[in-house]
C-alpha positions in Angstrom: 0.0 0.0 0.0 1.5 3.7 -1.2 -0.4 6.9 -0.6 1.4 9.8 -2.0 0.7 13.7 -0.8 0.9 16.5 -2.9 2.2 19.8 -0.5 0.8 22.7 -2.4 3.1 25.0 -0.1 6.1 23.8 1.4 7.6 25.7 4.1 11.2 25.3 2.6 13.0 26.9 6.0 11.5 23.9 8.4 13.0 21.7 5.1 9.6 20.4 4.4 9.3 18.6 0.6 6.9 18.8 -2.1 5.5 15.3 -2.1 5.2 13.0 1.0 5.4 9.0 0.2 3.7 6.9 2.9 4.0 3.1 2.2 3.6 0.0 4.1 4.9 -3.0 4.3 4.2 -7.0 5.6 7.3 -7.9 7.5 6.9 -11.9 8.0 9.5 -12.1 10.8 7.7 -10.1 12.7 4.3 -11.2 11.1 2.9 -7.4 11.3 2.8 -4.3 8.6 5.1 -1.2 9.0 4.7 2.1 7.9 7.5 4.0 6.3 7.1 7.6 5.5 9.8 9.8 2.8 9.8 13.5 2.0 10.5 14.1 -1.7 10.9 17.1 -3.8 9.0 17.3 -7.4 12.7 16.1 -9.0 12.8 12.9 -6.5 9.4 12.4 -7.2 9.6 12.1 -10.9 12.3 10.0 -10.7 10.7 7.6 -8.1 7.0 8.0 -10.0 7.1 5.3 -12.3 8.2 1.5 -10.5 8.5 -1.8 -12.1 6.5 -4.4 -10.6 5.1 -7.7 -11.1 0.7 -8.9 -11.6 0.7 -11.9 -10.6 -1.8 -13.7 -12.7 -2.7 -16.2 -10.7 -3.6 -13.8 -7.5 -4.1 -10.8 -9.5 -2.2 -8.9 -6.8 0.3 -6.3 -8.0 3.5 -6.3 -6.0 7.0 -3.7 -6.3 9.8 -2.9 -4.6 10.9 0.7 -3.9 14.9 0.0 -2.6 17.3 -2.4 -2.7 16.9 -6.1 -0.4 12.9 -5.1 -0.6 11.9 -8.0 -1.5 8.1 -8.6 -1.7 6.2 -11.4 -2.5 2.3 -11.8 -3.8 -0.2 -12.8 -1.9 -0.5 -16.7 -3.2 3.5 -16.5 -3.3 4.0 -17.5 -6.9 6.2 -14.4 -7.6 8.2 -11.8 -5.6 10.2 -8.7 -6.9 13.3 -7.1 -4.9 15.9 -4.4 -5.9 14.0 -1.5 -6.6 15.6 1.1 -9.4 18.6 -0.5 -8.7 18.2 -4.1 -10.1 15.4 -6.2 -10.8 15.3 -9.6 -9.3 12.1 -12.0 -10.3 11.6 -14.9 -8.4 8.5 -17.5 -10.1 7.6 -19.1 -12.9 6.9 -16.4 -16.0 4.1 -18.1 -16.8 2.2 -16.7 -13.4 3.3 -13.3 -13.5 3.4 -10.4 -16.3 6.2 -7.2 -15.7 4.6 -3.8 -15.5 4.7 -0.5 -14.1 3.2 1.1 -11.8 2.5 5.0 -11.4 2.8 6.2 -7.9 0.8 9.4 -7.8 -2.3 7.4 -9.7 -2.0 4.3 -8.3 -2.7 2.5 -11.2 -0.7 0.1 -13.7 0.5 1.4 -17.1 -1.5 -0.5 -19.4 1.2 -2.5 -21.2 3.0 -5.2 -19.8 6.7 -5.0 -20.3 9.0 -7.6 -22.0 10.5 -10.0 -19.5 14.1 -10.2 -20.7 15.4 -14.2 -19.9 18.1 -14.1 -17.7 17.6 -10.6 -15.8 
């Protein structure tokens, strides 16, 4: 779960950003959620916007890593994505899942999947 806030007037002095990224996350060591929260200026936010992730098509649940060693699995566990923008790392057969992207500020899935390139 992402939510993403738009601040229409930062107070720049107190070092406040333009966009505020609130995301949790299933931690199954601890077998809870945690809530993250990251300030980010329009620039950061661009760059972050757009995230590759995986539909599983089996589960139809849409999962993506934001940083590196996040590593999140669906919900039926038949593929998990870690790395983030750094790497991509795809664990599951690629008959159950489809790559795609996801757009942060309107939570929703660019239409096209992506290629899955063997070996990545």
């Amino acid at each position: 779960m992402v939510s993403v806030f738009h601040n229409a007037k930062p107070n720049r002095k107190k070092g406040h950003k333009d966009y505020l990224l609130i995301y949790s996350r299933y931690d199954p060591r601890a077998d809870k959620s945690q809530w993250f929260l990251a300030g980010m200026d329009s620039k950061e936010m661009e760059e972050e916007r757009y995230q590759d992730a995986l539909h599983c098509l089996k589960c139809d649940d849409v999962v993506y890593s934001l940083y590196q060693h996040d590593c999140h699995p669906c919900k039926c566990g038949a593929c998990e994505i870690d790395g983030g923008k750094l790497y991509n790392s795809i664990n599951g057969h690629p008959e159950d899942y489809e790559l795609v992207k996801i757009d942060l500020l309107n939570d929703g899935i660019v239409v096209e999947p992506l290629p899955v390139v063997e070996g990545s």
